[in-house]
C-alpha positions in Angstrom: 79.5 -121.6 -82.9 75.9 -122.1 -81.9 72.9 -120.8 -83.0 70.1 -120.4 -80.3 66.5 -119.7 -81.6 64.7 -117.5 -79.3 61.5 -115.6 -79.0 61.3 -112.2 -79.2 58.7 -111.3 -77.4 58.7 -113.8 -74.7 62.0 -114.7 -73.1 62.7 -118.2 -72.7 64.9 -118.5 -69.5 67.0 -121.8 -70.2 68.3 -120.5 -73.6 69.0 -117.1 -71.4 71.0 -119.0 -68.7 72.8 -121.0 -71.2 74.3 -117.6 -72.9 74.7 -115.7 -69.7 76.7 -118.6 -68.6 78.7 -118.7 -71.8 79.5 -115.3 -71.1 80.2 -115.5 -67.5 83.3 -117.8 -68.9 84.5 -115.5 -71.2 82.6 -115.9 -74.7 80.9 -113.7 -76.7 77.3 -113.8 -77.6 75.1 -112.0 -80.5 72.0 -110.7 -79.4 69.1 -109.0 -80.8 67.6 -105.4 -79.4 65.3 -102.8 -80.0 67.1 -101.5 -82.6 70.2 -104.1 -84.0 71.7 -107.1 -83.2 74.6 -106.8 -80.4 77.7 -108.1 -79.6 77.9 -108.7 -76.0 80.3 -110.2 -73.1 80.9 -109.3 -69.8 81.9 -105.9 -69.2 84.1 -107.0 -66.5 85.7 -109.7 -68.1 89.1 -107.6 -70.3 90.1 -110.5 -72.3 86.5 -111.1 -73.5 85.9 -106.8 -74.1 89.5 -107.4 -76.1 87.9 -110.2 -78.3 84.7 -108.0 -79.5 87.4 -105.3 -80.8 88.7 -108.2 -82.8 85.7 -109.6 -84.0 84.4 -106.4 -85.3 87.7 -105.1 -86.2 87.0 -102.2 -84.2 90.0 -99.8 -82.9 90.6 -99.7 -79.7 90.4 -95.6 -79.2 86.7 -96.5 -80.2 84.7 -97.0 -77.2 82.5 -99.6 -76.5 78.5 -99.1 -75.0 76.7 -101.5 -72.0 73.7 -103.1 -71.7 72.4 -103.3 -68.4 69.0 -104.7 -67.1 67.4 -102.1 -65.4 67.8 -98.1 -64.8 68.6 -98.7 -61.2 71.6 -100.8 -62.6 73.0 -97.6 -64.1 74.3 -97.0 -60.5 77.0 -100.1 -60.9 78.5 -98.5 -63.9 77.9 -94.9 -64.2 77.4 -91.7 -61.6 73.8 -90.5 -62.6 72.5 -86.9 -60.8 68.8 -86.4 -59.6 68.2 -84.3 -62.9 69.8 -86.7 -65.4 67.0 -89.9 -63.5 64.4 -87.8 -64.6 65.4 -87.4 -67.9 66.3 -90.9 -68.4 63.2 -92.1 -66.9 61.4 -90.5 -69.7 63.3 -92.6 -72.4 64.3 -95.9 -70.9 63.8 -98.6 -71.4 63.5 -97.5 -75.3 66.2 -97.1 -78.4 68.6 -94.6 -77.1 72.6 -94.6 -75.8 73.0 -92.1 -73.0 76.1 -91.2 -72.2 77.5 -90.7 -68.0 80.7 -90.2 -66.2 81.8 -94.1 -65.9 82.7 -95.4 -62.3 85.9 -96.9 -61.0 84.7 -100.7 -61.7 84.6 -99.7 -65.5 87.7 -100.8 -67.8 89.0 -97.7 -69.3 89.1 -100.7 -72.3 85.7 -100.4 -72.8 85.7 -96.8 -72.8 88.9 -96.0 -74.9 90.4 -94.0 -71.9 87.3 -91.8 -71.6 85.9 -91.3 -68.2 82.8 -91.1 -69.7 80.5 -94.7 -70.4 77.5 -95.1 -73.0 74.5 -97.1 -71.1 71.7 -98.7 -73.2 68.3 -100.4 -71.6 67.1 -101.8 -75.0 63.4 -102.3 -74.8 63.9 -106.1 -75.0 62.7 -108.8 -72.7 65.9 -111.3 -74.0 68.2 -107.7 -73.6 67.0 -107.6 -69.8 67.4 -111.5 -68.9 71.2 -111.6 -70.6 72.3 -108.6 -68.8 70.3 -109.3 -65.5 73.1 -110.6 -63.4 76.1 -108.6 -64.9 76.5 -105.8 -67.5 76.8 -106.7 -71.5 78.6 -104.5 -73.8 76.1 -103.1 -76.6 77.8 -102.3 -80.2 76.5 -103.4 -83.2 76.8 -106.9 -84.4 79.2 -106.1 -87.7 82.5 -105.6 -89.0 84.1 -102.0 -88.3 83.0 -99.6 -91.2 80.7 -102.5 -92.8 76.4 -101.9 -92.7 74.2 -103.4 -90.4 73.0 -106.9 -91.1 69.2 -106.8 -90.2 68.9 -110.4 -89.0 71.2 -113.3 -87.5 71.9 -114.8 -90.7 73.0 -111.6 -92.0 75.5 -111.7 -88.8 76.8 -114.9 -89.5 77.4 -114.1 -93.3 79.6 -111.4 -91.8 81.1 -112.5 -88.3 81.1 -116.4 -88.9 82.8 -118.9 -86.5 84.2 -116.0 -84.3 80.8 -115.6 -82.7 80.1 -118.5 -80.2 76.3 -117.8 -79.8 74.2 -116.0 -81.9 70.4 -115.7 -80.3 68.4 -115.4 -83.4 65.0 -113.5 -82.7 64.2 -112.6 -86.5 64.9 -108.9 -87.7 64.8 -106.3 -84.8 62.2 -104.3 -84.3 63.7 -100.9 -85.4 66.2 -101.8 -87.4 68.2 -98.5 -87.4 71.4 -98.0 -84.2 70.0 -95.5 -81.5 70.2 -92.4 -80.7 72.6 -91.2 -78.7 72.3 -88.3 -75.9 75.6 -86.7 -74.2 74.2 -86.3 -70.2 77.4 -85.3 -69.1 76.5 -81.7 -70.5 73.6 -79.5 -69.9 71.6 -79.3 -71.7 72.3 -83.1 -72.6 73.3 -83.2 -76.4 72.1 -85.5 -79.1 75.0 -87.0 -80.3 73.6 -89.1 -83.0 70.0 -89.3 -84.4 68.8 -92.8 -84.3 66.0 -94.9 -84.2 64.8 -93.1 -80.8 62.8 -89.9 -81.5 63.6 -87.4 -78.7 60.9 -84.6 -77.5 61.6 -81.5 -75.5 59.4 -82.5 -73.1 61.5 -85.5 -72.2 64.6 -83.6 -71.9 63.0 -81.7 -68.7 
């Protein structure tokens, strides 16, 4: 296991490439956010989506979120409407999940059979560079059932060795899991209140 020290506010692009790659070959990576530190690996990679269930003890009927780069990225994972852009284009890049019908390319793994995908842009310039090439999953960097850990020692007190990078950036900015917004409904649904404060306004 390796521990990467990284800026948070200023990516550094060789400790970027050197986790991206990692991931590329099948490990898994902790990563702060916006909100909490992530677990991520490559959403297309089964073996290494199959590993973060086991490091987090996490069931398997329990879906699994992406990070992605950009919002024009959503398109490579997720079938996003005219109406639902706007909306999201009011929130991200910013602390929410939203959740879309998946596309064909997604594992039903990740999902846990649902044809449905949550998609987070964290406001993060390390979030964007990791997941700039390929998609990351996004679920919080802890044991099934356990709290949070704030920063990337608390991770390691609680994942250990069965992380192989941890980026450590210092606590997270939020510190509190987002919120989460159903747009596979309409109106779209808040599923979970987070860290991301929603507005009616932004939901036009």
């Amino acid at each position: 296991m390796k521990i990467i020290k990284i800026d948070g506010t200023n990516s550094e692009h060789d400790k970027i490439k050197i986790a991206r790659m990692a991931m590329k070959k099948g490990s898994i990576i902790v990563y702060p956010t916006d909100t909490v530190y992530g677990i991520g690996a490559n959403v297309f990679d089964e073996k290494a989506i199959l590993k973060v269930f086991s490091i987090k003890k996490r069931p398997l009927n329990k879906p699994l979120s992406v990070c992605i780069s950009k919002i024009e990225d959503i398109k490579h994972v997720a079938h996003m409407d005219a109406e639902a852009e706007t909306i999201i284009r009011n929130i991200l890049p910013g602390p929410f999940t939203i959740i879309l019908k998946k596309n064909d390319n997604i594992s039903s793994l990740l999902t846990a059979g649902s044809d449905k995908i949550g998609i987070r842009i964290p406001d993060n310039s390390i979030c964007k560079d990791l997941s700039k090439e390929f998609p990351i999953t996004s679920t919080s960097a802890n044991l099934s059932g356990y709290d949070i850990p704030e920063s990337a020692d608390g991770v390691l007190e609680q994942l250990g060795s069965s992380i192989d990078i941890i980026m450590d950036a210092g606590i997270c900015k939020h510190g509190i899991p987002s919120t989460v917004i159903d747009m596979t409904v309409y109106p779209p649904k808040v599923l979970r209140e987070g860290s991301g404060n929603i507005c009616s306004e932004d939901m036009v």
